[in-house]
Z-matrix of the N, CA and C atoms (Angstrom, degrees):
N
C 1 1.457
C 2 1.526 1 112.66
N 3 1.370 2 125.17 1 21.61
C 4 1.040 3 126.63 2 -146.17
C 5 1.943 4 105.85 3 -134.41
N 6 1.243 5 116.35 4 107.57
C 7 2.075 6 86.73 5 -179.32
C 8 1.514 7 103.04 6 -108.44
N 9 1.302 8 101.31 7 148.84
C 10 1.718 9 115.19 8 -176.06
C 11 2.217 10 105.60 9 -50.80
N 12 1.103 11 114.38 10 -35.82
C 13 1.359 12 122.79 11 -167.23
C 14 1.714 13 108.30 12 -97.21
N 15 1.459 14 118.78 13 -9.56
C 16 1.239 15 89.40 14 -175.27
C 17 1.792 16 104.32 15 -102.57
N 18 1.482 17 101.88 16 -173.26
C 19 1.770 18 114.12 17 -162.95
C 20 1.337 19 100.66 18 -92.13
N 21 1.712 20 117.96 19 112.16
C 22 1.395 21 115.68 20 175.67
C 23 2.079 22 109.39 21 -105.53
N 24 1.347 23 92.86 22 157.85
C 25 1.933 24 95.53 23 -178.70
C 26 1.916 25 82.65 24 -132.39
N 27 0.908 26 96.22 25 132.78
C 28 1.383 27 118.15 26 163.66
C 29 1.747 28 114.91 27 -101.20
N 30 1.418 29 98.82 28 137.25
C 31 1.954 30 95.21 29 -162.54
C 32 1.624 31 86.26 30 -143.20
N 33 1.177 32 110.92 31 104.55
C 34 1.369 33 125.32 32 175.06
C 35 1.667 34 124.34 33 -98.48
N 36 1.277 35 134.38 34 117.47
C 37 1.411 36 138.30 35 175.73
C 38 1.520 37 116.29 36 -100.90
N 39 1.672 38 93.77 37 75.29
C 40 1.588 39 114.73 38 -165.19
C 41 1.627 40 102.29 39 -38.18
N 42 1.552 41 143.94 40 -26.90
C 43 1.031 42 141.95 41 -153.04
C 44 1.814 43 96.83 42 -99.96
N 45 1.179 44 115.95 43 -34.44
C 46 1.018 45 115.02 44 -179.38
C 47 1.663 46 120.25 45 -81.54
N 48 1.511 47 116.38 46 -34.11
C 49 1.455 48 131.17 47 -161.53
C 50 1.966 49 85.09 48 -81.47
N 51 1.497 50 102.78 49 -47.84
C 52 1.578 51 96.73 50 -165.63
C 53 1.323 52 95.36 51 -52.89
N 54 1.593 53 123.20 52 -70.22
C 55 1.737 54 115.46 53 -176.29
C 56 1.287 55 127.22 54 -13.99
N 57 2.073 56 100.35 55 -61.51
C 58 1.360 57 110.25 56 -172.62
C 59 1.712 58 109.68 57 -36.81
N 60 1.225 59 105.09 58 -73.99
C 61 1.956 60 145.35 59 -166.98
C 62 1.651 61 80.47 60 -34.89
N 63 1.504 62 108.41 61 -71.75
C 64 1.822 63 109.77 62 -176.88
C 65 1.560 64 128.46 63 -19.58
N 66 2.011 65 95.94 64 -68.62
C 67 1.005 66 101.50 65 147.19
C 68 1.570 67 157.33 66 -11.36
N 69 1.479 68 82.51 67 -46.24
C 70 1.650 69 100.71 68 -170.31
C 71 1.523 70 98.11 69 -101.50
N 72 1.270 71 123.60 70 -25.44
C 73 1.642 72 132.90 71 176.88
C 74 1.240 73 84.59 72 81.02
N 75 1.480 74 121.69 73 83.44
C 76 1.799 75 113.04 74 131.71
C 77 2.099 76 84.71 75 -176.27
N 78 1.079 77 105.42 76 157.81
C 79 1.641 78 133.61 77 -163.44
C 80 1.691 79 95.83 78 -101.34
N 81 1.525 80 115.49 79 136.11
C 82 1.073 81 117.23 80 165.34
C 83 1.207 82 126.79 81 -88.75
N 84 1.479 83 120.87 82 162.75
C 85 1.537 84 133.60 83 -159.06
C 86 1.444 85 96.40 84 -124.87
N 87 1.292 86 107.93 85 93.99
C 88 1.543 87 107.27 86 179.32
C 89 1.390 88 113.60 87 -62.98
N 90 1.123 89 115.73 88 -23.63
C 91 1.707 90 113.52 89 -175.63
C 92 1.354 91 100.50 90 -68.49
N 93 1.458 92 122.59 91 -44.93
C 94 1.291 93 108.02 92 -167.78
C 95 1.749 94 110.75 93 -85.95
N 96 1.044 95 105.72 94 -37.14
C 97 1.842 96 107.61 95 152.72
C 98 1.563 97 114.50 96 -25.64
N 99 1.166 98 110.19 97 -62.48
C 100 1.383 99 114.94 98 -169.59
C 101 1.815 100 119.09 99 -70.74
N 102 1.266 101 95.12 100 -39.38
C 103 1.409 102 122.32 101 162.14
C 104 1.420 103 126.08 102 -38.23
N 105 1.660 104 108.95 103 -67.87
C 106 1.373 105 127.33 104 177.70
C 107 1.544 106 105.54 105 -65.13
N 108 1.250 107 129.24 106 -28.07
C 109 1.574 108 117.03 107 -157.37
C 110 1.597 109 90.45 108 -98.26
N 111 1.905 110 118.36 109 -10.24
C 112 1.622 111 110.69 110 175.23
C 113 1.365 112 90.27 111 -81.12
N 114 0.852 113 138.65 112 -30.42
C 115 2.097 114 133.87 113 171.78
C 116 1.139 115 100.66 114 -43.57
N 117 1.541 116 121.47 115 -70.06
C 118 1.662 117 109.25 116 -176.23
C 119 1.006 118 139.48 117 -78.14
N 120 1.278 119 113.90 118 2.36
C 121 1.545 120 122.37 119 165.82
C 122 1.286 121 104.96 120 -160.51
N 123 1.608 122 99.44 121 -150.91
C 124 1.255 123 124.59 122 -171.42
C 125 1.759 124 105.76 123 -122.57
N 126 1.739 125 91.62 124 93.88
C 127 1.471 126 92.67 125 -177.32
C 128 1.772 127 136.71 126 -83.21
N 129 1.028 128 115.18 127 110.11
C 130 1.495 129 129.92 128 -154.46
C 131 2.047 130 86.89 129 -50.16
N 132 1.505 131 103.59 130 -88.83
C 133 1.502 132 154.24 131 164.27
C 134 1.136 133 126.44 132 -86.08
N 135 1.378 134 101.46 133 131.53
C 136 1.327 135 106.36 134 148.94
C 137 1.734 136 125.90 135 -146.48
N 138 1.420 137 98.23 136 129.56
C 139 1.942 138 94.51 137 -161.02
C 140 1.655 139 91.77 138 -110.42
N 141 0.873 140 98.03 139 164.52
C 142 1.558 141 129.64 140 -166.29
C 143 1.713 142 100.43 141 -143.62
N 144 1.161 143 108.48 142 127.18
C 145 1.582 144 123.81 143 -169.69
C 146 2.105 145 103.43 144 -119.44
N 147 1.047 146 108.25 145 128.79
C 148 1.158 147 113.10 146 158.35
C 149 2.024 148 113.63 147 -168.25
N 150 1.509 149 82.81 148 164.06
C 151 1.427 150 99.33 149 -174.86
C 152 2.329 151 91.32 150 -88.32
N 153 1.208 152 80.74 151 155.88
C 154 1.930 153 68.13 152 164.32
C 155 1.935 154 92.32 153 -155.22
N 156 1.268 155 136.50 154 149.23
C 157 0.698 156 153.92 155 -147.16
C 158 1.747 157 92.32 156 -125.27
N 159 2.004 158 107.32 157 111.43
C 160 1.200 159 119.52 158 -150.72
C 161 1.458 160 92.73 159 -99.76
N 162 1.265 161 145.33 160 -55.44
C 163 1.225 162 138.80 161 156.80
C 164 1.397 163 151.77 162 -48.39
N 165 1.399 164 96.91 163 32.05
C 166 1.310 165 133.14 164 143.57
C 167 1.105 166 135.67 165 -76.27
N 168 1.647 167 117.00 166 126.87
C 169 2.027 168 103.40 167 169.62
C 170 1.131 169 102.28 168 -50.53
N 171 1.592 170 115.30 169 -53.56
C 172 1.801 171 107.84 170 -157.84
C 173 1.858 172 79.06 171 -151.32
N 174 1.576 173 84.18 172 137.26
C 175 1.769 174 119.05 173 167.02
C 176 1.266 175 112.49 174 -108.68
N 177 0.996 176 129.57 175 118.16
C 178 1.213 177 153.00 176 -177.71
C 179 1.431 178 133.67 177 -37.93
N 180 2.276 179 82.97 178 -32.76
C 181 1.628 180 100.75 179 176.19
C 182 1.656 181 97.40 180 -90.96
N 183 1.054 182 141.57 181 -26.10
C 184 1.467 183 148.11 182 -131.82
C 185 1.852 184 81.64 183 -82.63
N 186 1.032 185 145.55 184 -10.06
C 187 1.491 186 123.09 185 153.84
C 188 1.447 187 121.17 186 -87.50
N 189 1.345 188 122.92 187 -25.94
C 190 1.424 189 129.09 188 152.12
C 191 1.556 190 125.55 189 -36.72
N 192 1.741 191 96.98 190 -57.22
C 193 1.218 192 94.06 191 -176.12
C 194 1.576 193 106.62 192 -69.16
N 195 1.092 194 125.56 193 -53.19
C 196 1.178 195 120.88 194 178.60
C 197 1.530 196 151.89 195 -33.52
N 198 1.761 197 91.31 196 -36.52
C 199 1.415 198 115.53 197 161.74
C 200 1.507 199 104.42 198 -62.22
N 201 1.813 200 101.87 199 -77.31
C 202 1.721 201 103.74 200 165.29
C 203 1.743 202 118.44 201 -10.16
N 204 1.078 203 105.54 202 -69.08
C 205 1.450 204 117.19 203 -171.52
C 206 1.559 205 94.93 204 -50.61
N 207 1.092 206 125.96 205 -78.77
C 208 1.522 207 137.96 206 -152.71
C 209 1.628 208 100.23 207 -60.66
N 210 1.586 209 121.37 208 -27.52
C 211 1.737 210 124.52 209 -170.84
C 212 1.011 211 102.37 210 -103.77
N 213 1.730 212 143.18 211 67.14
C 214 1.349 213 159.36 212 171.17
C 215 2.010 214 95.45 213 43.28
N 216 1.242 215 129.08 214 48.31
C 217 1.589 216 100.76 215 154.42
C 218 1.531 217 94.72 216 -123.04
N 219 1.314 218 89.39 217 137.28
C 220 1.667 219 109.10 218 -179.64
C 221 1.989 220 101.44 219 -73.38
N 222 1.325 221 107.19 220 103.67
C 223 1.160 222 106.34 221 166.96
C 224 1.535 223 135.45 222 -111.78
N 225 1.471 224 96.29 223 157.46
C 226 1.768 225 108.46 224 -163.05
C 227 1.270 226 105.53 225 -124.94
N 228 1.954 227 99.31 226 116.23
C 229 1.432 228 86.75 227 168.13
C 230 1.173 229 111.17 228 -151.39
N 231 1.497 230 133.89 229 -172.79
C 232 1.208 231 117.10 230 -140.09
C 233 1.630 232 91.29 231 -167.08
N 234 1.237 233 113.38 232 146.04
C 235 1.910 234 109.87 233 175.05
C 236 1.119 235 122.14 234 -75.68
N 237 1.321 236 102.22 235 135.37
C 238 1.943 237 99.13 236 -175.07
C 239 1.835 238 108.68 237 -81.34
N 240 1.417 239 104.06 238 158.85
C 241 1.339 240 94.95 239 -179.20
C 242 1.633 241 103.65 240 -112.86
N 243 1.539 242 113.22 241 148.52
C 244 1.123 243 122.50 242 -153.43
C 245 1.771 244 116.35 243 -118.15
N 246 1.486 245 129.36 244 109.95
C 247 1.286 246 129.75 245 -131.88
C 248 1.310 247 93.84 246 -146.99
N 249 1.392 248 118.66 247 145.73
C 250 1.502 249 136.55 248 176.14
C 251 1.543 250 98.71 249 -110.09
N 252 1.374 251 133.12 250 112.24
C 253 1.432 252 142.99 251 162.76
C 254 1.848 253 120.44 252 -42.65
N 255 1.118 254 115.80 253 169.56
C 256 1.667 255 110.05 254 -175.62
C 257 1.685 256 93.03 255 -84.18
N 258 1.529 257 116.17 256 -3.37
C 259 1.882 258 95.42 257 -164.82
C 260 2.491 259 79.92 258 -98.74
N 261 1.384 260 103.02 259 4.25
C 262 1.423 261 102.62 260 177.10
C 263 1.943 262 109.35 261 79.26
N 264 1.512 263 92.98 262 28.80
C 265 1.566 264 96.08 263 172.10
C 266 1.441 265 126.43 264 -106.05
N 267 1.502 266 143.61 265 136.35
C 268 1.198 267 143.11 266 -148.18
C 269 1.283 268 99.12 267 -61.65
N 270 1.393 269 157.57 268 175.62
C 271 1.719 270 158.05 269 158.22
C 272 1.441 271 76.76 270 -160.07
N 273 1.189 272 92.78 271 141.01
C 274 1.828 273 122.41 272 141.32
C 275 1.503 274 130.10 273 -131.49
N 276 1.332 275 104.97 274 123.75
C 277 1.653 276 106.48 275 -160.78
C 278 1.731 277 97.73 276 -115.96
N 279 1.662 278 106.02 277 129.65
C 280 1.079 279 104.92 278 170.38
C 281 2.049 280 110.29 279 -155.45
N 282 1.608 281 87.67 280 104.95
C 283 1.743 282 89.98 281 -156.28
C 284 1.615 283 104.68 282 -102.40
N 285 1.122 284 112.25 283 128.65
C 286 1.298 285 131.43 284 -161.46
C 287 1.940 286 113.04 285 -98.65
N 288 1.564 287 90.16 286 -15.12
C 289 1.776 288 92.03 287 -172.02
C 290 1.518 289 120.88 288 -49.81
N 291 1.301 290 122.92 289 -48.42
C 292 1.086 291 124.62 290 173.93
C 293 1.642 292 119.51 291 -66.99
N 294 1.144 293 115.28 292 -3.54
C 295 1.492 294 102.24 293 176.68
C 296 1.553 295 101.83 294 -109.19
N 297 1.602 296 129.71 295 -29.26
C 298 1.125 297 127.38 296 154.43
C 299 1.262 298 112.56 297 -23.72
N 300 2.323 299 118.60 298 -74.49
C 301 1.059 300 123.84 299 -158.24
C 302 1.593 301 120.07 300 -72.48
N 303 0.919 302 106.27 301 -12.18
C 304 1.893 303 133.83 302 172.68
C 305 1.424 304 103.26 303 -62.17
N 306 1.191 305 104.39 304 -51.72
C 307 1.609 306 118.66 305 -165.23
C 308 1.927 307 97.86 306 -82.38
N 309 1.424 308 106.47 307 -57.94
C 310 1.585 309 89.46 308 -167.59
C 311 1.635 310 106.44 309 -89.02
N 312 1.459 311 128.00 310 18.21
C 313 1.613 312 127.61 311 131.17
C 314 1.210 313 125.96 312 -44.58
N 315 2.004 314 105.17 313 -61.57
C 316 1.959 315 105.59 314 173.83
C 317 1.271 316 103.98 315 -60.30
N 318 1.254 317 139.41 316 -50.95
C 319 1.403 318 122.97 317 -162.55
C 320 1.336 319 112.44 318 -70.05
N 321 1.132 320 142.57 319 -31.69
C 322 1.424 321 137.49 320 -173.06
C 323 1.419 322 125.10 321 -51.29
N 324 1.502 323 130.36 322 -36.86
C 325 1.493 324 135.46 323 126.39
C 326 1.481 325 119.79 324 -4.30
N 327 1.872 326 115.48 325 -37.99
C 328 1.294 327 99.40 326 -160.81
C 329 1.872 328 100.47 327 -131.96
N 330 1.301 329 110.20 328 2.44
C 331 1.793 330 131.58 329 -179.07
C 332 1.161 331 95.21 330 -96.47
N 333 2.148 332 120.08 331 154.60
C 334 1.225 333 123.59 332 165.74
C 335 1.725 334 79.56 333 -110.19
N 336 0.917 335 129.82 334 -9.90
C 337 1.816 336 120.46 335 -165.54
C 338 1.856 337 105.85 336 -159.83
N 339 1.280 338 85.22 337 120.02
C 340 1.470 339 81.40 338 172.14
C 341 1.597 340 110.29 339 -128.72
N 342 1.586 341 120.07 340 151.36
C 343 1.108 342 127.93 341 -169.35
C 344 1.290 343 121.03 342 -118.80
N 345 1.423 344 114.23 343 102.69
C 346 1.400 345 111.92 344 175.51
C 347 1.897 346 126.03 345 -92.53
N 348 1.509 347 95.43 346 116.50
C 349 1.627 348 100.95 347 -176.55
C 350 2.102 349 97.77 348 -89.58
N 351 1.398 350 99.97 349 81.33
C 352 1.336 351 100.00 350 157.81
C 353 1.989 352 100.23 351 -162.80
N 354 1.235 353 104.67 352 167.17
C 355 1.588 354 122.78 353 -173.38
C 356 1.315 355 108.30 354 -102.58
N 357 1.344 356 125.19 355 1.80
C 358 1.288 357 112.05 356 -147.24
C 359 1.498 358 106.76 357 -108.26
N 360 1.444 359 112.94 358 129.90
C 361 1.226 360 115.92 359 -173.50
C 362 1.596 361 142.54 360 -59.69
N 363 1.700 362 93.48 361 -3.03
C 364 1.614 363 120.40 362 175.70
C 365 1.276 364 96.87 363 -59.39
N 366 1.666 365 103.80 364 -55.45
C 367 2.019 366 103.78 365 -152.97
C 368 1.843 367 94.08 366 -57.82
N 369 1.452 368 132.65 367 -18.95
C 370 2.196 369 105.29 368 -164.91
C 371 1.716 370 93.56 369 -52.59
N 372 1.392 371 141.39 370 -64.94
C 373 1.495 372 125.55 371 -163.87
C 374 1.795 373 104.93 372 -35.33
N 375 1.197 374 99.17 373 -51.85
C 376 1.920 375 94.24 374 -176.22
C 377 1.294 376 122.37 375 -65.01
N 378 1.424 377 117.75 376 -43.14
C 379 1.563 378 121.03 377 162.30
C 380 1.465 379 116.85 378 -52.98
N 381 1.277 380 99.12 379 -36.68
C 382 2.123 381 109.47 380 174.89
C 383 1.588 382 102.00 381 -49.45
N 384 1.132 383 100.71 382 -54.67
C 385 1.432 384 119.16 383 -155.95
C 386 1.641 385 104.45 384 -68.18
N 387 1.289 386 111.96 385 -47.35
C 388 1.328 387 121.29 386 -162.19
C 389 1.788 388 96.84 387 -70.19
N 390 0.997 389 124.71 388 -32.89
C 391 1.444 390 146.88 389 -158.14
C 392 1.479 391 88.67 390 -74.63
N 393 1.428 392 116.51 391 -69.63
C 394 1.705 393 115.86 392 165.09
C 395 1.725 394 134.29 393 -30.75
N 396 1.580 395 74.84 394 -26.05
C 397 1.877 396 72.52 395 177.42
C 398 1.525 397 103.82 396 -114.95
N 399 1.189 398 119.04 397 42.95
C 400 1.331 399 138.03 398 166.40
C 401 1.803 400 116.54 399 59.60
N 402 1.480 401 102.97 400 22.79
C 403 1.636 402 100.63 401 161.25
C 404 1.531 403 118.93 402 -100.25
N 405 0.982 404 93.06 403 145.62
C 406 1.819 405 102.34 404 171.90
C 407 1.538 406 101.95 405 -71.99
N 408 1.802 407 109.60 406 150.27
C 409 1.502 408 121.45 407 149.91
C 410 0.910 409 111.75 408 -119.44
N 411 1.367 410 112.58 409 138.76
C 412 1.424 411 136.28 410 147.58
C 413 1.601 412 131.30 411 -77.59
N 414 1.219 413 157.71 412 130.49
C 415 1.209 414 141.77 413 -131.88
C 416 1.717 415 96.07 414 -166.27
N 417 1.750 416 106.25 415 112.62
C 418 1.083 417 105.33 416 -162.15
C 419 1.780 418 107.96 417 -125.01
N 420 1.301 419 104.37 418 108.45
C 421 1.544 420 111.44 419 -163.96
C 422 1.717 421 122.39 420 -147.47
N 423 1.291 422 146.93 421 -124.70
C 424 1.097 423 134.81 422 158.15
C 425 1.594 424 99.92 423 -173.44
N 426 1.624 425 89.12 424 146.73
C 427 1.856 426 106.31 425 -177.64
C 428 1.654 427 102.05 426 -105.38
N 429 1.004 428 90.82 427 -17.42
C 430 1.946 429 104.59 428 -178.25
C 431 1.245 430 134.92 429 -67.76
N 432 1.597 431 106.85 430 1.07
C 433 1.540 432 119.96 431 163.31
C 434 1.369 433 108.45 432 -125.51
N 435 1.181 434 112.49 433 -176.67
C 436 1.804 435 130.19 434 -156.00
C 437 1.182 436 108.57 435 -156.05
N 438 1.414 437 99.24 436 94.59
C 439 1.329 438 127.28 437 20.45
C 440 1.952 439 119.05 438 -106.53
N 441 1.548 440 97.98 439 141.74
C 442 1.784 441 97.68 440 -173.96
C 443 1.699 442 104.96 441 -22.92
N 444 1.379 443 119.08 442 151.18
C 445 1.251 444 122.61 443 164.92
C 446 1.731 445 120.85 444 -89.82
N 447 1.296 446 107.35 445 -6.98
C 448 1.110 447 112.98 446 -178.27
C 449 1.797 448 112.22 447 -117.69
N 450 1.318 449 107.53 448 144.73
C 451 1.196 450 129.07 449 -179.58
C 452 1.684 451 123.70 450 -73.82
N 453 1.289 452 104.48 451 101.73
C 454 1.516 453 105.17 452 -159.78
C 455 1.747 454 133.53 453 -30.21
N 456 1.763 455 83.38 454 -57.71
C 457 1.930 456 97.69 455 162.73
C 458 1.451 457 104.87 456 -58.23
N 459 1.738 458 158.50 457 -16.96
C 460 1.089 459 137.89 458 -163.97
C 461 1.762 460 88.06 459 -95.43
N 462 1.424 461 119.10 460 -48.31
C 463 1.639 462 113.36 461 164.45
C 464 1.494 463 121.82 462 -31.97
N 465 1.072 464 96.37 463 -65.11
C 466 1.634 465 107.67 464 -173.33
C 467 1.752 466 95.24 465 -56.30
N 468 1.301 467 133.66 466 -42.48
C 469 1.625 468 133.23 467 -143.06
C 470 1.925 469 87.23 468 -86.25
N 471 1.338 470 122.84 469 -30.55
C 472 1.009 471 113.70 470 -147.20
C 473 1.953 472 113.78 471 -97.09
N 474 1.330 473 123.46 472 165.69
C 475 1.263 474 95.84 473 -165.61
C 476 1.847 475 95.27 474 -103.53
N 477 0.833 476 137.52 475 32.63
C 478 1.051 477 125.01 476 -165.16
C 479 1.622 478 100.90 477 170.54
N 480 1.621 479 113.28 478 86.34
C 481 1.467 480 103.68 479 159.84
C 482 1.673 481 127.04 480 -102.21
N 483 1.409 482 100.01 481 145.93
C 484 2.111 483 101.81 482 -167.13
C 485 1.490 484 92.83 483 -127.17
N 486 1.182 485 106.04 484 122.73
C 487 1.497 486 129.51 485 -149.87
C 488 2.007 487 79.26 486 -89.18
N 489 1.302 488 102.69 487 126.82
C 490 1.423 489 107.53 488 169.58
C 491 1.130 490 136.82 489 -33.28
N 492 1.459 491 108.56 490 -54.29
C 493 1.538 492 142.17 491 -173.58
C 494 1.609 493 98.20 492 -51.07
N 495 1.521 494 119.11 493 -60.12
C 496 1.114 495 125.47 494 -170.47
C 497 1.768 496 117.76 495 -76.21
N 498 1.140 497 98.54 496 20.27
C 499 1.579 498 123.13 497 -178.26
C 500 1.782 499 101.61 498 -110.55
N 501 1.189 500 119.22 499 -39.82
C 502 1.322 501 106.93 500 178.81
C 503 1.441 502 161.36 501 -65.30
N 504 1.725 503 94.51 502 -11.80
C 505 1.141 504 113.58 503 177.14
C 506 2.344 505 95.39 504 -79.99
N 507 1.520 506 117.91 505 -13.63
C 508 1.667 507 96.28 506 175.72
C 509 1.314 508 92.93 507 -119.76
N 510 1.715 509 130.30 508 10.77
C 511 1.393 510 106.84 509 172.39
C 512 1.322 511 114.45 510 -135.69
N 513 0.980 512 122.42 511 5.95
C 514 1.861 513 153.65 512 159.09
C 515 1.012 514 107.91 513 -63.40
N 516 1.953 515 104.13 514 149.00
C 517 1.350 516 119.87 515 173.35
C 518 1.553 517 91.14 516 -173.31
N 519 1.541 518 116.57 517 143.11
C 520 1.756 519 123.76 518 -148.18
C 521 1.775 520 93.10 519 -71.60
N 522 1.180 521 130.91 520 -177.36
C 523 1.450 522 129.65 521 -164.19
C 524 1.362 523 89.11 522 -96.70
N 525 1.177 524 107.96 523 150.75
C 526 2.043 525 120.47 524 -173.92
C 527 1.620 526 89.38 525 -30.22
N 528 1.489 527 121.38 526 -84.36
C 529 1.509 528 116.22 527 -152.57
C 530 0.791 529 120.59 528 -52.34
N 531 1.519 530 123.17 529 -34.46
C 532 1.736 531 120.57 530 160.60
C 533 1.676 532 108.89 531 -54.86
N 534 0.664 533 106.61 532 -70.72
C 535 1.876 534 111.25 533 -167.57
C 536 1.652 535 104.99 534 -45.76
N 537 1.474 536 117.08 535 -33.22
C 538 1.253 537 122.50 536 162.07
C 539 1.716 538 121.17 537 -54.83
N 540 1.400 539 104.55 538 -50.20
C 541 1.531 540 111.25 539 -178.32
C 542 1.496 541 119.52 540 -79.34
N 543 2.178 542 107.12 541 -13.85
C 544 1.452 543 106.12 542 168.41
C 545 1.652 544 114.29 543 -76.48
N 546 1.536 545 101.09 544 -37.90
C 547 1.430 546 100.87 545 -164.77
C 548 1.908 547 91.54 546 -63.45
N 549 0.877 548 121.00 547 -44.25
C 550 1.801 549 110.38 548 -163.75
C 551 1.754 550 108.60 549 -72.78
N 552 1.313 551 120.97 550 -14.83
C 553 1.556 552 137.66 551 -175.90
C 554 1.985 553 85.96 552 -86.73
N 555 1.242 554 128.45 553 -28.39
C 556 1.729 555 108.22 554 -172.60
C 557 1.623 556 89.07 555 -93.09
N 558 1.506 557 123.66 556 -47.74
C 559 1.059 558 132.91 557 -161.94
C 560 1.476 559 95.92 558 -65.48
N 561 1.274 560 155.33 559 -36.69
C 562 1.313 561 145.86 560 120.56
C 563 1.315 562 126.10 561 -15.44
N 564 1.242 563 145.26 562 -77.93
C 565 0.942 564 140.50 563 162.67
C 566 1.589 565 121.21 564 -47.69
N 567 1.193 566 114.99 565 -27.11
C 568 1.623 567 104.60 566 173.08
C 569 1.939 568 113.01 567 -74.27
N 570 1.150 569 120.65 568 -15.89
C 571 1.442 570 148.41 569 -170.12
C 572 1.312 571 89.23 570 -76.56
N 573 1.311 572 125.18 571 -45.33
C 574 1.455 573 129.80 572 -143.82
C 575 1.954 574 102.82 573 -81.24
């Protein structure tokens, strides 16, 4: 679904893609993310969306983004807002959809394909839309956990769905504590 010559934007909903990947038990490798989608085309952009929570000493994502930032993905982010529930439990809400769909509106003028890594059933109006102005979507999420991560109407809306899972063997890498307990299991055995 993919042609070597046309203009791709990659539009990532870091809150949603991380879940998916979770789900599936293994952590993404943005380098090779970014990597594989310059294989299939010709990649314009690529944005990465997150909320980050500013009243913090240290956020957890704030080296993510940073790498992100510094390894060509144009990132967007925005302060999360920080809320005590009526049962008196911490929530932090920080929703990124509308600046995603804002963003992959201007670009569509200048994309033959754009790829959205989120499940969420808000984005089918934007994929509708984008489809109208004669770009293809791609829609990158997973049916392979329970419950699916993706939103049925955004499946159905989209022209091209790539089931996550089958993304991991070129954009995968095991979740820190695993990858921690492989590297010391070879580094063991090489000792041996």
């Amino acid at each position: 679904m993919f042609y070597r010559d046309e203009r791709l934007a990659l539009f990532i909903d870091g809150a949603n893609l991380y879940a998916a990947a979770r789900s599936l038990g293994f952590d993404i490798d943005y380098k090779l993310l970014r990597t594989e989608f310059m294989r299939r085309g010709k990649l314009v952009r690529a944005f990465y969306y997150t909320a980050l929570l500013e009243n913090e000493e240290y956020s957890p994502i704030r080296p993510l983004v940073d790498w992100l930032n510094y390894n060509g993905f144009a990132m967007v982010t925005k302060p999360a807002k920080e809320f005590t529930d009526s049962m008196g439990r911490r929530k932090v809400k920080g929703n990124m959809d509308i600046d995603l769909a804002v963003d992959a509106m201007e670009m569509a003028p200048h994309v033959d394909h754009i790829v959205l890594f989120s499940g969420d059933g808000d984005f089918r109006p934007l994929v509708e839309s984008l489809q109208r102005q004669g770009v293809r979507v791609s829609v990158v999420s997973t049916i392979r956990s329970s419950p699916p991560m993706i939103a049925d109407e955004l499946r159905r809306q989209c022209d091209n769905f790539i089931e996550l899972d089958e993304l991991r063997e070129v954009i995968g890498r095991p979740p820190r504590g695993e990858q921690a307990q492989q590297q010391a299991s070879v580094l063991a055995e090489e000792d041996d």
